[in-house]
C-alpha positions as CSV (number, residue, x, y, z in Angstrom):
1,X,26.9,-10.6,20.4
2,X,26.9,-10.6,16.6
3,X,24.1,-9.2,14.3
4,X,23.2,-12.6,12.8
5,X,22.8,-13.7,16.3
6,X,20.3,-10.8,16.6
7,X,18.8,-11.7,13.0
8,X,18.0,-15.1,13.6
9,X,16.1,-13.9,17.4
10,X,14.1,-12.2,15.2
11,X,13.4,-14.9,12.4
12,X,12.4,-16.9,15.8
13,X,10.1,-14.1,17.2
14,X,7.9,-14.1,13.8
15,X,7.8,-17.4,13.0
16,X,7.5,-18.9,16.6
17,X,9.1,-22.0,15.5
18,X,13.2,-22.8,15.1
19,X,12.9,-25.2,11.9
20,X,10.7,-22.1,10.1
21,X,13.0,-19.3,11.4
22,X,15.8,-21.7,10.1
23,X,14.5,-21.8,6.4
24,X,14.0,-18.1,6.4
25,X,17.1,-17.2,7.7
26,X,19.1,-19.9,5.1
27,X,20.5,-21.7,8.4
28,X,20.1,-25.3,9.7
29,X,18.2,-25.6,12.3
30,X,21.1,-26.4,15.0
31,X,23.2,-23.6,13.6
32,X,20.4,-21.5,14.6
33,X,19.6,-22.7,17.9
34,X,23.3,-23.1,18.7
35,X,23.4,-19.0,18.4
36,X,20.3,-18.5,20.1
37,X,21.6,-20.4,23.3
38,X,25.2,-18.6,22.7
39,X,23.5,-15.3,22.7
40,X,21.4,-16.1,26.1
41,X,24.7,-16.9,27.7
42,X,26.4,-14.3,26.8
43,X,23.5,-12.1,27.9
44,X,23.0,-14.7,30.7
45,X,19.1,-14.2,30.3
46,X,16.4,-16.6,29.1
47,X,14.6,-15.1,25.7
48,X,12.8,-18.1,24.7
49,X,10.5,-20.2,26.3
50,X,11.1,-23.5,24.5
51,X,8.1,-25.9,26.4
52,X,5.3,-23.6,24.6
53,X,3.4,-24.2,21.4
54,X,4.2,-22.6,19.4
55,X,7.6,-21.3,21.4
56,X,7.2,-17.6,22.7
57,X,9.2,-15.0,23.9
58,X,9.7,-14.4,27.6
59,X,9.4,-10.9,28.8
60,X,13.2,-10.3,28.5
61,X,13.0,-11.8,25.3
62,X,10.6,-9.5,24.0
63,X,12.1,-6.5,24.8
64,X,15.4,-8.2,23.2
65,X,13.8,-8.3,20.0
66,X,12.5,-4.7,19.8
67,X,15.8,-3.4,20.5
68,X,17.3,-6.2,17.7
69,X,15.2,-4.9,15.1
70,X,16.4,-0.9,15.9
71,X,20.2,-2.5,15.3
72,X,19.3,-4.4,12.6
73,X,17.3,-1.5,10.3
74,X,20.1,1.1,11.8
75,X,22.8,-1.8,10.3
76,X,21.1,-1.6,6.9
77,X,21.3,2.4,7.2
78,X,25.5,2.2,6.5
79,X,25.0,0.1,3.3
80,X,22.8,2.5,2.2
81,X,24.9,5.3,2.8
82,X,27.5,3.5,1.2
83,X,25.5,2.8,-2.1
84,X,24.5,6.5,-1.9
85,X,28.3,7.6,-2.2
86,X,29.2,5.2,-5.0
87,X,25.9,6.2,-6.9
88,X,24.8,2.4,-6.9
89,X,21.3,1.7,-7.3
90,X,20.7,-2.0,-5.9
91,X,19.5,-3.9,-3.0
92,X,16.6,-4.6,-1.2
93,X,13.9,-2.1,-1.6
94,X,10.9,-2.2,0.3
95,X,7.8,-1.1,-1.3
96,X,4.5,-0.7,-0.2
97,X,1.0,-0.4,-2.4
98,X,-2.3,0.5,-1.4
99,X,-4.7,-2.4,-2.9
100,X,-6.7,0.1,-4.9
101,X,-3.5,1.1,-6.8
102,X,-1.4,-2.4,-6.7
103,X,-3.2,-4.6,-9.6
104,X,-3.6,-1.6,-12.0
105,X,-0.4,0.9,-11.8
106,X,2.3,-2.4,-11.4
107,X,2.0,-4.0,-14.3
108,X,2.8,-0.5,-16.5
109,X,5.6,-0.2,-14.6
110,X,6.9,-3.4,-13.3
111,X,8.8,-5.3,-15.9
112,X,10.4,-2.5,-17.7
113,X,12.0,-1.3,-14.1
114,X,13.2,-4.6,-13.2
115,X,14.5,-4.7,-16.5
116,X,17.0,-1.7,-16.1
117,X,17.4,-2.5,-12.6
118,X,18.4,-6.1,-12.6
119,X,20.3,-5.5,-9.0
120,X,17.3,-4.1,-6.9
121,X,15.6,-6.8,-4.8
122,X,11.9,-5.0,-5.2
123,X,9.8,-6.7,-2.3
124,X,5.9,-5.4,-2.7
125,X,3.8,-5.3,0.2
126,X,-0.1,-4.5,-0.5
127,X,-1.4,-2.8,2.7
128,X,-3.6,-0.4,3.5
129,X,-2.4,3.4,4.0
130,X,-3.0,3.3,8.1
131,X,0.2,0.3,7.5
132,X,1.6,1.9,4.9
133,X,2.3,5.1,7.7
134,X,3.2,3.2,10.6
135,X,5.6,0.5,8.7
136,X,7.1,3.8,7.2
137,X,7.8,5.5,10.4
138,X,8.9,2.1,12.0
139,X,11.2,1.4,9.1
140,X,9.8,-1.5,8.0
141,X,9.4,-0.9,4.4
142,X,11.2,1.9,2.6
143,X,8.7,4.0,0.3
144,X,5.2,3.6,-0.7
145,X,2.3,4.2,-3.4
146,X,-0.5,5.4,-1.8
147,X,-3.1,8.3,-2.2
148,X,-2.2,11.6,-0.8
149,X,-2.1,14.1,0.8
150,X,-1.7,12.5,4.3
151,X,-0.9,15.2,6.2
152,X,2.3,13.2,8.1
153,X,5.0,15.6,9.2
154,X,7.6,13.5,8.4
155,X,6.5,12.0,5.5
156,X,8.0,13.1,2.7
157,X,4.9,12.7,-0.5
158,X,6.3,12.8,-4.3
159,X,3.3,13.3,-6.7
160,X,3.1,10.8,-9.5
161,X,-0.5,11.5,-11.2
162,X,-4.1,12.3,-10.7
163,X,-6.3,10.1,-11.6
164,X,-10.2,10.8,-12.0
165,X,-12.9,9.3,-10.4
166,X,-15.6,7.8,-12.4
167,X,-19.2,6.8,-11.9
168,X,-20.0,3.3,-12.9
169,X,-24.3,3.6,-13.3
170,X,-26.2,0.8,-14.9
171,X,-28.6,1.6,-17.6
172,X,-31.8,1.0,-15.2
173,X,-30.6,3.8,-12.6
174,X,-32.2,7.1,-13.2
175,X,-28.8,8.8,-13.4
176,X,-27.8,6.5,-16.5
177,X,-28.9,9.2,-19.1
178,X,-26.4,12.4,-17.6
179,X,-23.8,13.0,-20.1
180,X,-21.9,14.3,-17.5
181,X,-22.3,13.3,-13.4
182,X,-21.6,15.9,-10.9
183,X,-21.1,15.6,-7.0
184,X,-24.2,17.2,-6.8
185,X,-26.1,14.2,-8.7
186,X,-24.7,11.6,-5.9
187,X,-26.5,10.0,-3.2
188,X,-24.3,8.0,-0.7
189,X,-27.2,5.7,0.2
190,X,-27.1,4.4,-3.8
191,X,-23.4,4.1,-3.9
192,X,-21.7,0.8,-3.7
193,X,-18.5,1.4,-1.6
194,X,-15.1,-0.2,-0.6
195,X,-14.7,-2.2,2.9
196,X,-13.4,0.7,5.4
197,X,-9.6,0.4,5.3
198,X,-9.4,1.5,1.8
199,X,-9.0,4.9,1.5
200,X,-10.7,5.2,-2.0
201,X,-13.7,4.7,0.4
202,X,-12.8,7.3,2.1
203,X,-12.0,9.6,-0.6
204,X,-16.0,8.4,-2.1
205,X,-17.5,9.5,1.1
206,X,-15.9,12.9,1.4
207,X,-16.9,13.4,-2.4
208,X,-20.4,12.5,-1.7
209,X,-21.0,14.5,1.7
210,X,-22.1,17.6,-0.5
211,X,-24.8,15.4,-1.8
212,X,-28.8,15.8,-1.0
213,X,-30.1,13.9,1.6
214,X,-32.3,11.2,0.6
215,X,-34.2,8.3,1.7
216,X,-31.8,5.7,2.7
217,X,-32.1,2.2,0.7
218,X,-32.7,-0.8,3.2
219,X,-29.5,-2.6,2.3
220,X,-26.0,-1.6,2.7
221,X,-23.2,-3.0,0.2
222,X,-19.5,-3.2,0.8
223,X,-17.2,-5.0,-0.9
224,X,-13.4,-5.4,-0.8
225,X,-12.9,-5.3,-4.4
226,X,-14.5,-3.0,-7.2
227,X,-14.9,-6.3,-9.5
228,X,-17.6,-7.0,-6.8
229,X,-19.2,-4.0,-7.0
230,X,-19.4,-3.9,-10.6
231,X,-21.2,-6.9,-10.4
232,X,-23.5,-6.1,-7.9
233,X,-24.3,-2.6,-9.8
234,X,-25.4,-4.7,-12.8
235,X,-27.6,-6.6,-10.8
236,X,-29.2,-3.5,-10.6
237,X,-28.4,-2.7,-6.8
238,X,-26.7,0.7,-7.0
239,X,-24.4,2.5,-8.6
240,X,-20.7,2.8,-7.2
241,X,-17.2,5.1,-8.6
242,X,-14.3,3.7,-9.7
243,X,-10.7,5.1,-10.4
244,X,-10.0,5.6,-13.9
245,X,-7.3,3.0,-14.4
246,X,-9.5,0.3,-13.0
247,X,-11.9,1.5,-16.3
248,X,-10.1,0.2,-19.9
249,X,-10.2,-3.2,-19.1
250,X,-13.8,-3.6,-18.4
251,X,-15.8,-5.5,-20.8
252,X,-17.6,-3.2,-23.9
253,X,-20.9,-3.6,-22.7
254,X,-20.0,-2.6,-19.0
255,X,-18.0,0.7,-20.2
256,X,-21.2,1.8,-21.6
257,X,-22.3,2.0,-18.0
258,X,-19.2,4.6,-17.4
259,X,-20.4,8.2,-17.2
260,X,-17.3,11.1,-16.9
261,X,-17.5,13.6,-14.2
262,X,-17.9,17.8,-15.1
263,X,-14.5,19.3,-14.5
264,X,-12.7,19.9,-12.4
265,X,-13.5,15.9,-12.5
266,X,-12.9,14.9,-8.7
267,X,-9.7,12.8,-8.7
268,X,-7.4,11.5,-6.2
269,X,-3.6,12.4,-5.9
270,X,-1.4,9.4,-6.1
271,X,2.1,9.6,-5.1
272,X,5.6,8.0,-4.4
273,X,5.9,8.6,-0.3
274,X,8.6,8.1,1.8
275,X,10.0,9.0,5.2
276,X,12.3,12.0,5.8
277,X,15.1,10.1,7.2
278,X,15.0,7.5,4.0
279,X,18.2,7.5,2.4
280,X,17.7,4.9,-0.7
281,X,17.0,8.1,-2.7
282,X,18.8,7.2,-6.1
283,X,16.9,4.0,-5.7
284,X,12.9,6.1,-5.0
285,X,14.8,9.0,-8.2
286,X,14.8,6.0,-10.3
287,X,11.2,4.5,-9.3
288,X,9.8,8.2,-9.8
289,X,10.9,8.3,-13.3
290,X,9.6,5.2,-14.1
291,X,6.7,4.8,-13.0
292,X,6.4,8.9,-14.4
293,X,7.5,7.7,-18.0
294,X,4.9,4.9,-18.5
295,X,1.9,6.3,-16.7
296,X,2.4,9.8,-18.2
297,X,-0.9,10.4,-20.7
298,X,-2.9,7.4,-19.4
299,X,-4.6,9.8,-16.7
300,X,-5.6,13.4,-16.5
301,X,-3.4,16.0,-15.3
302,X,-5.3,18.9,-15.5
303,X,-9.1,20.3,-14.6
304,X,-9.4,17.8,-12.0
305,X,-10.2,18.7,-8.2
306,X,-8.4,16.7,-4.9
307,X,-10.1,14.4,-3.2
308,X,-9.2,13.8,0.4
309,X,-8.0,10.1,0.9
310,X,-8.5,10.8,4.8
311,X,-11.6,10.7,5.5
312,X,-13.1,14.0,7.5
């Protein structure tokens, strides 16, 4: 039994099909099946049910491939204790970004790290923070950007800024004329909110839980993207909150429709998280300084109050 053998089992597993495990894998396609079969003889079990479409696991093979993927990540483990001792920063690094946080914070950050890291492999993953925890804790990727605090034992959450929340109110809503906005002002029934999953969503409705209750509107708005509800609020259908770095590329006219919250401004923590047992840490040291170094001024740091990404 070798590792690749146990690598290409599960290529097969994901892509249900030998040609497309094949091409992931770099392989032909009868160098793969040749050590599938070699490895079911030498285990002198049956883990693939080849009449199926598309081909499956059998119940021997399943279990087969959870243990491969424990050897495999625990493989990985003593090249990165190797790179640790020789102070090498290089590899594959898995990274994982919330949506909310992947199209504005990676482009201030991106080029210039791939730039003085030419020899790490970054693989980005957008997924939502309920992945983001259990891919961590499985070992499937190895750090994460994602709004804290989560409150996960043995997760291990680096702060990299705050940044505010701000309401986005169309001249025709009768909160358009504050200066400032308060938590107070807010009305959940009026907001325009994420799809559940995000956890800005979340964060929204904990923020607006010490609000007044009103009269409900008869519609309900979600959206999976805050360009949609941008739109929709200048339609005049609500109003909705946005994170700050979502605000300086919005047309002139629409960043007249931006009103600042009174400090401490709510704002949510974003941060660098990782498991406890993670050992790629020169590789997260140098990600944290980074990303540190080109976001550092662009949000606030100070006056600004927590907003639980979880939501209560």
């Amino acid at each position: 039994m070798t590792l690749t053998q146990l690598q290409y089992l599960v290529a097969l597993s994901k892509h249900q099909n030998f040609t497309a495990a094949a091409e992931h894998c770099f392989v032909t396609q009868p160098t793969l099946s040749m050590q599938i079969l070699k490895l079911e003889d030498e285990l002198n079990l049956k883990l693939i049910n080849r009449s199926t479409t598309p081909i499956s696991l059998t119940s021997a093979g399943k279990k087969i491939v959870r243990q491969a993927k424990i050897i495999l990540r625990e493989a990985d483990r003593v090249k990165d204790i190797a790179n640790q001792e020789i102070d090498y920063v290089g590899g594959e690094f898995r990274l994982g970004v919330i949506p909310t946080i992947m199209p504005t914070l990676l482009p201030s950050f991106l080029a210039s790290f791939s730039k003085k890291y030419p020899e790490v492999k970054l693989i980005l993953k957008e997924i939502n923070t309920s992945q983001i925890i259990r891919e961590l804790h499985e070992g499937q990727i190895d750090a994460a950007i994602a709004a804290t605090p989560l409150h996960e034992k043995k997760i291990i959450e680096i702060p990299l800024y705050y940044e505010p929340f701000v309401a986005y109110i169309p001249k025709k809503h009768k909160l358009s004329s504050k200066k400032l906005i308060d938590a107070n002002d807010l009305n959940l029934s009026e907001v325009l909110l994420l799809q559940e999953g995000h956890c800005f969503r979340d964060g929204v409705i904990n923020l607006c839980k010490a609000s007044s209750a009103e009269e409900a509107n008869s519609f309900s708005i979600e959206s999976g993207s805050f360009e949609t509800l941008i739109q929709l609020c200048d339609k005049g259908l609500g109003m909705t909150l946005l994170p700050y770095l979502h605000t300086p590329n919005l047309k002139k006219k629409q960043r007249q429709n931006l009103i600042q919250f009174s400090a401490p401004a709510p704002a949510r923590e974003v941060s660098l998280i990782h498991h406890k047992s993670e050992l790629k840490m020169k590789l997260i040291k140098a990600l944290e300084k980074e990303i540190k170094t080109k976001i550092k001024g662009a949000v606030h740091l100070k006056d600004v109050q927590i907003i639980s990404p979880l939501l209560k």
